[in-house]
C-alpha positions as CSV (number, residue, x, y, z in Angstrom):
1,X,-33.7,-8.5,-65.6
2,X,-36.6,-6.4,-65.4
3,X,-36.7,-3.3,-63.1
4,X,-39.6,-1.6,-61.6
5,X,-39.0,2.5,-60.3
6,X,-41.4,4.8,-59.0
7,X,-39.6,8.3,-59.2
8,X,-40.1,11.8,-57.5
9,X,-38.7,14.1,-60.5
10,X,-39.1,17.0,-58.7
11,X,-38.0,16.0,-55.2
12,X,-34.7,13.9,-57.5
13,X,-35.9,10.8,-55.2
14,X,-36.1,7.2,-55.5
15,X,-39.2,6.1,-54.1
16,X,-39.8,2.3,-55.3
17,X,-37.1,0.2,-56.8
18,X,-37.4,-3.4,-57.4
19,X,-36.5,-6.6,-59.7
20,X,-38.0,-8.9,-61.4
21,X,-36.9,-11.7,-63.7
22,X,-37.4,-12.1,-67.3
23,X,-39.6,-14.8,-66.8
24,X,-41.9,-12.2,-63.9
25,X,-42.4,-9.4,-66.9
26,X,-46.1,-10.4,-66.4
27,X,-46.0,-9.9,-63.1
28,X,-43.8,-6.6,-63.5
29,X,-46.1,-5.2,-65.7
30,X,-49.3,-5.8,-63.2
31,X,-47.2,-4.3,-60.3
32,X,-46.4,-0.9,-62.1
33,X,-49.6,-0.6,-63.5
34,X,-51.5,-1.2,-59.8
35,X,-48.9,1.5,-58.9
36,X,-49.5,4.2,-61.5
37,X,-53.5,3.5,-60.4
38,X,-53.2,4.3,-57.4
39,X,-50.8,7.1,-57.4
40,X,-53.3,8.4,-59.8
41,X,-56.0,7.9,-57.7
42,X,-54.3,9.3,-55.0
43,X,-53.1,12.6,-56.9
44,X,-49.5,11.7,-56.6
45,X,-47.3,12.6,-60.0
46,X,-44.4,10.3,-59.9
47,X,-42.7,8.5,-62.8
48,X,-43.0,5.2,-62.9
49,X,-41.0,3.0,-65.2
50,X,-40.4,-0.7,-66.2
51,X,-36.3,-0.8,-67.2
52,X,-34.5,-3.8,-69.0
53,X,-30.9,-4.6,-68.1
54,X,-28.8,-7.4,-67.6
55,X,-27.6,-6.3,-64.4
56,X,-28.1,-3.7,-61.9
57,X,-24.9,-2.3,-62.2
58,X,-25.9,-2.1,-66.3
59,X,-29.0,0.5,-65.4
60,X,-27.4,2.2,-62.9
61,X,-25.0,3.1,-65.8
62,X,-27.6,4.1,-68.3
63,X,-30.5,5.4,-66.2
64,X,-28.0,7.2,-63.6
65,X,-30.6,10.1,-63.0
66,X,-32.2,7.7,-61.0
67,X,-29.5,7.3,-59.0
68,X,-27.6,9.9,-58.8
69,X,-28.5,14.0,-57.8
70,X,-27.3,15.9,-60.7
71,X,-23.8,17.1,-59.0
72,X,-23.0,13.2,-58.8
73,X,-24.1,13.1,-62.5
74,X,-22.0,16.0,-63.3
75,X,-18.8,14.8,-61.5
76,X,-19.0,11.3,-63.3
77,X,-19.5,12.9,-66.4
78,X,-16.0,15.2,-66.2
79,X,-14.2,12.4,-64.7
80,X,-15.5,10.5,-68.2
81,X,-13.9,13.4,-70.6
82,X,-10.3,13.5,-68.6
């Protein structure tokens, strides 16, 4: 699966999160570029990413800062080390 995410770094926020199949990456690709455009054109500096994982539950594991404020991050990663 293919994941798009538009990201407010310094607000920690998820803005835009969707999914596309392996077989949409075309169409993945055209959606976060006509994002960045015109969040760029508008003045608005957000991260915007195209993720690959085969399942949801797979990037929330490796892209948790996404996800998760950074006391949820920190919590998960103590309870990891016991």
């Amino acid at each position: 699966m293919i994941f798009l995410i538009e990201y407010n770094r310094p607000e920690g926020r998820l803005v835009t999160f969707e999914r596309f199949t392996d077989s949409e990456r075309l169409k993945a690709q055209n959606v976060r570029l006509d994002l960045e455009l015109d969040l760029n054109r508008r003045g608005v500096a957000h991260e915007v990413v195209l993720l690959e994982a085969a399942s949801e539950d797979g990037l929330h594991r490796t892209h948790r800062r996404y996800f998760e404020d950074l006391r949820q991050i920190l919590e998960s990663a103590i309870a990891d080390h016991k």
